[in-house]
Wavefront OBJ file of the C-alpha trace (Angstrom):
o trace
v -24.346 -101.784 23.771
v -24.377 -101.032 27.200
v -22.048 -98.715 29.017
v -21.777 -99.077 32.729
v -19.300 -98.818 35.690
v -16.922 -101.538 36.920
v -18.690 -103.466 39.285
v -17.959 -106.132 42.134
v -20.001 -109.223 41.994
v -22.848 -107.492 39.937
v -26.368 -107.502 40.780
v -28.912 -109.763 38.556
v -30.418 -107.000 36.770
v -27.432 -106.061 34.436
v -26.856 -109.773 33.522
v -30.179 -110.154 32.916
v -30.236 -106.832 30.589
v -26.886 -108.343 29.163
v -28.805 -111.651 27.809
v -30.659 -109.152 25.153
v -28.000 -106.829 24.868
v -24.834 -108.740 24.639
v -22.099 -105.800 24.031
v -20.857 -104.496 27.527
v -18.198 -101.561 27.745
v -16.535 -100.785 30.828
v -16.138 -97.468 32.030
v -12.048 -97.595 32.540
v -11.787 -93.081 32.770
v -14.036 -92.174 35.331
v -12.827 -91.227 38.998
v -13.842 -93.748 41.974
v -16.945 -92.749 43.189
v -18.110 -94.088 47.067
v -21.035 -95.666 47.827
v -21.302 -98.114 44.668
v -21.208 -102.167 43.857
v -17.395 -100.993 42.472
v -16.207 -102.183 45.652
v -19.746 -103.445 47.244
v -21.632 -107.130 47.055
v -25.278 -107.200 48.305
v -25.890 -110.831 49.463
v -28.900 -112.252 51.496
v -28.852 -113.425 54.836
v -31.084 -115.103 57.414
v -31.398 -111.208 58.390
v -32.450 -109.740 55.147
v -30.070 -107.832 52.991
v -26.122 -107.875 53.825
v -23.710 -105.305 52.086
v -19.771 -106.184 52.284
v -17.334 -104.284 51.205
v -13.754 -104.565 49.356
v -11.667 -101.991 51.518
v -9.592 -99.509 49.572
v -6.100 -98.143 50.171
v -6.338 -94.989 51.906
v -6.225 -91.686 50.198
v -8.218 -89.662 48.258
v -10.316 -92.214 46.362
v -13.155 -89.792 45.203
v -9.899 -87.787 43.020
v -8.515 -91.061 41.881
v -8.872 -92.627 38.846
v -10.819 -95.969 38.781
v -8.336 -97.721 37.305
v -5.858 -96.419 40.160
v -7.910 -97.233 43.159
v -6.058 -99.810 45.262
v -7.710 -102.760 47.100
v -6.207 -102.638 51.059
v -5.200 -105.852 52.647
v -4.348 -104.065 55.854
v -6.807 -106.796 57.157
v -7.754 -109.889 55.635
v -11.190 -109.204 54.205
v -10.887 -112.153 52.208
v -11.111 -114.727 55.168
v -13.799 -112.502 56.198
v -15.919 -112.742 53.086
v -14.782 -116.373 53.195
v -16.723 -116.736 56.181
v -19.963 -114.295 55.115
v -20.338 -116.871 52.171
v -20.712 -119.599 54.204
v -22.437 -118.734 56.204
v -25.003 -116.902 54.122
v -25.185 -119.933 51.684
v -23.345 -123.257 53.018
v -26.852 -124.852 52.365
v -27.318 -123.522 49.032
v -27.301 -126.337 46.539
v -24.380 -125.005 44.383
v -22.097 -123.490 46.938
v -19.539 -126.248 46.993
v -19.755 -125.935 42.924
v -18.823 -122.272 42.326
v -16.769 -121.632 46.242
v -13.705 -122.452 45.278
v -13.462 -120.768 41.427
v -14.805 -117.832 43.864
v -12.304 -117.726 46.402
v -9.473 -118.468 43.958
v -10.084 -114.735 42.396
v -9.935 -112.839 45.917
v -7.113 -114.924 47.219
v -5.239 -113.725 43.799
v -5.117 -110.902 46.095
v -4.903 -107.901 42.766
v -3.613 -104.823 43.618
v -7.002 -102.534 41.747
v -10.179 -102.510 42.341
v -10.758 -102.198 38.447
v -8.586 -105.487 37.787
v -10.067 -107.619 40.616
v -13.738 -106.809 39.099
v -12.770 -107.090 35.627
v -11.567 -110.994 36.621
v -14.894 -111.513 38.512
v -17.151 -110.260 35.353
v -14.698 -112.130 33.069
v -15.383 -115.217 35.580
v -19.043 -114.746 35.863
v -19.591 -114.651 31.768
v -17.723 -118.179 31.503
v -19.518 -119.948 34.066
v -22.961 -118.623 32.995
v -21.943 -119.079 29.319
v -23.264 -116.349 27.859
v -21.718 -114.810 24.660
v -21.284 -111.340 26.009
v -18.618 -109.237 24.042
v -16.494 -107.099 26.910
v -14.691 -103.873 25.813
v -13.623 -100.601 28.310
v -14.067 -96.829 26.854
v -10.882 -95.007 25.738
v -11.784 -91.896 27.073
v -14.441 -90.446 29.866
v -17.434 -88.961 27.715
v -20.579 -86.980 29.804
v -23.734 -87.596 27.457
v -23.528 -91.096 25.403
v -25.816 -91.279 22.487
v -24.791 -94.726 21.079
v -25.103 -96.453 23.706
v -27.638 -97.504 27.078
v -26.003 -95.722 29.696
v -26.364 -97.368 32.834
v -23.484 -95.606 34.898
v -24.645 -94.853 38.216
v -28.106 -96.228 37.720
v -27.604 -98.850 39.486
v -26.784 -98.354 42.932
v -26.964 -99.920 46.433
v -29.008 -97.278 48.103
v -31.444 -97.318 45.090
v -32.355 -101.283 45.146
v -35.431 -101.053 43.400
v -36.275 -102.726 40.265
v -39.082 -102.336 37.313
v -41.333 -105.876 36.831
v -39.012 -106.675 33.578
v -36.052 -106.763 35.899
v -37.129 -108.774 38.635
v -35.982 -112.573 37.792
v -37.779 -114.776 40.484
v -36.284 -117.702 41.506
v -35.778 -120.041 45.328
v -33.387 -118.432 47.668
v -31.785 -120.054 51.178
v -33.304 -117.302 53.764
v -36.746 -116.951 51.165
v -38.943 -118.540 53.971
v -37.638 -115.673 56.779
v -37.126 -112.873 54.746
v -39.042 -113.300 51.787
v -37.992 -113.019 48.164
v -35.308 -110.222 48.106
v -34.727 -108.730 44.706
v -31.488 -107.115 42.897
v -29.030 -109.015 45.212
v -25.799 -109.778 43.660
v -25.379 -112.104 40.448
v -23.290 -114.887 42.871
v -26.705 -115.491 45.204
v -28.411 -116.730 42.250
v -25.806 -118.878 41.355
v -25.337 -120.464 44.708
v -29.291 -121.321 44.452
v -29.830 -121.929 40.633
v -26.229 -123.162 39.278
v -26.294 -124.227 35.506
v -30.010 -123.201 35.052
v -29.383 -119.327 36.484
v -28.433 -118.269 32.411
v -32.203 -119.838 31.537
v -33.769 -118.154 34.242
v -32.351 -114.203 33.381
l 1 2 3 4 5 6 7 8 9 10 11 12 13 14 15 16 17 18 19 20 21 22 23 24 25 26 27 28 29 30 31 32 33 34 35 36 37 38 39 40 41 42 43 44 45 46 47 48 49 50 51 52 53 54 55 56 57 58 59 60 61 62 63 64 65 66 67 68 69 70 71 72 73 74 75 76 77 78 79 80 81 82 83 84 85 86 87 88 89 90 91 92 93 94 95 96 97 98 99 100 101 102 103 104 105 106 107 108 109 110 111 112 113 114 115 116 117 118 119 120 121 122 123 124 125 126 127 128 129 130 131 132 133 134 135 136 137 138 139 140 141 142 143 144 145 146 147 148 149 150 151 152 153 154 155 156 157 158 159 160 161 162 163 164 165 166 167 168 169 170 171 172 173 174 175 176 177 178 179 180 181 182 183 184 185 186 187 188 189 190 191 192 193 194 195 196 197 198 199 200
């Protein structure tokens, strides 16, 4: 089993971890924590790496708990990641295929954080078909012994990634920036569609 923190969009290396380890558990009792994919997608653009962010309700997020944190829609973000997707991969060969299943969760417009990622991880485990079973702890516990604990190992200020967690594949920008590694799960889905669960 593996034991991590709600995520947004998550990045390739915990589905890839998830196709040998196919018990995830959510961690539904911790506080919000800043500076995380809970509310963060790393994407690739013709520029290299591009972080975008789910805004949160103002406040005191860093007390709150995660399954109290509240999405803001002071602005509309979600025209504005609208337009970061295209633009980032209009030319990828399965954007039209997954854009609109994509859009359909953000326009939903959820009022947590934890509920918004828990439909995109429900979302992402149908489309890649992969027979993942999904639970959430019942209470916060410091040291796990039963489990791989990967809260707050994976983080997007600490990108980097061991050989066995690297999955290769063709991205849109590849030929300005090079291959980028550890971007989120939806870039390889734009690029590789059906065959992205045969690649991880």
């Amino acid at each position: 089993m593996i034991i991590v923190e709600t995520q947004c969009f998550p990045p390739i290396s915990l589905f890839s971890r998830l196709k040998n380890d196919p018990e995830l558990c959510i961690e539904a009792h911790e506080n919000y924590q800043k500076r995380s994919y809970r509310n963060r997608i790393c994407l690739a653009s013709a520029q290299g790496v591009e972080m975008i962010s789910i805004p949160l309700a103002k406040g005191k997020n860093e007390q709150q708990r995660i399954t109290e944190t509240q999405i803001s829609y002071d602005t509309d973000w979600v025209n504005q990641i609208s337009k970061v997707l295209k633009t980032n991969y209009g030319s990828a060969p399965f954007y039209e295929f997954y854009i609109n299943e994509i859009m359909g969760i953000l326009t939903a417009r959820p009022k947590y954080l934890y509920d918004l990622n828990q439909s995109i991880l429900n979302w992402l485990i149908d489309t890649l078909g992969m027979d993942v079973t999904v639970s959430q702890t019942e209470s916060y516990v410091k040291e796990i012994h039963d489990a791989v604990d990967m809260r707050n190992k994976i983080r997007p200020q600490n990108r980097k990634t061991t050989s066995k967690d690297v999955v290769s594949y063709v991205q849109v920008h590849q030929e300005k920036t090079g291959f980028i590694p550890e971007l989120s799960i939806i870039d390889m889905l734009f690029c590789c569609g059906p065959e992205t669960i045969s690649l991880l």
